[in-house]
C-alpha positions, 0 to 999 in steps of 0.5 A: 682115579681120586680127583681132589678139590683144590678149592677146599685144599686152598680154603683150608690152607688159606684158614691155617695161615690166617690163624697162624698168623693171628697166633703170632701177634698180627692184627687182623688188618696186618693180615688182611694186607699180608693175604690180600683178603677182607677183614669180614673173611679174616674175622669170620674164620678167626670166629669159626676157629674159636681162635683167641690169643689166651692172654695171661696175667699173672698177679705178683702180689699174691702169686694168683694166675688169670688165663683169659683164654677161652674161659667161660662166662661162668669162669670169668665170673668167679676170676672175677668175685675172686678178684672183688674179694681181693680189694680190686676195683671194678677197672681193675678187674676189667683190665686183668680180665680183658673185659668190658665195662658192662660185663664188670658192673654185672659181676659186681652187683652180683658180688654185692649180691652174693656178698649179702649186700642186698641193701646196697645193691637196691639202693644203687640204682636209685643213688649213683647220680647223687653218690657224693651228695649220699655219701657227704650226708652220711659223713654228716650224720655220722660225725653228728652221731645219728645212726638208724639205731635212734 
């Protein structure tokens, strides 16, 4: 006679529900309520699944698509010196993306460097506090004509 673990068939039919759920637009504490569970158990399954919603945005201007789902860093990066290239700012790239802050300024400073803006790249650090004083002073010493040339 076969004999069958109702708990793991509980436990596997318990995790198909979850990510049914979570697939059909639910937030993990909508969840949580619905199945009476914790959100710790709900976001480690979410987790162990690798499930994720694959949000996709579509750019009308120049009829480029961006998939964010399960995309990997070296994915995103390139989406994300793509976009760089196209003009966008670094917010605007985060929200396209459906990344953080620090994970777009890493990808900028690359892109600089790729872009063999090395020179700016070195001296950010050093000015971002100062910027607007940076930059009226070179407005200044443009408009006077002094260049590095003299």
């Amino acid at each position: 006679m076969l004999s069958t673990n109702n708990n793991d068939y509980d436990h596997i039919r318990r995790e198909a529900q979850i990510i049914k759920l979570y697939k059909q637009g639910k937030n993990t504490p909508d969840i949580a309520k619905e199945l009476r569970m914790s959100l710790r158990d709900i976001s480690a399954i979410l987790r162990d699944n690798q499930v994720s919603r694959g949000i996709v945005i579509t750019d009308n201007s120049n009829n480029n698509t961006y998939s964010t789902n399960n995309k990997s860093p070296s994915q995103k990066a390139t989406q994300a010196y793509n976009l760089f290239s196209e003009g966008k700012k670094p917010f605007e790239v985060a929200i396209e993306l459906g990344i953080r802050e620090a994970l777009v300024n890493k990808f900028f400073r690359e892109f600089w460097k790729l872009k063999r803006l090395n020179q700016l790249y070195e001296i950010y650090p050093q000015i971002r506090y100062y910027l607007t004083s940076f930059l009226k002073l070179h407005k200044v010493l443009k408009k006077k004509g002094l260049t590095a040339a003299m």
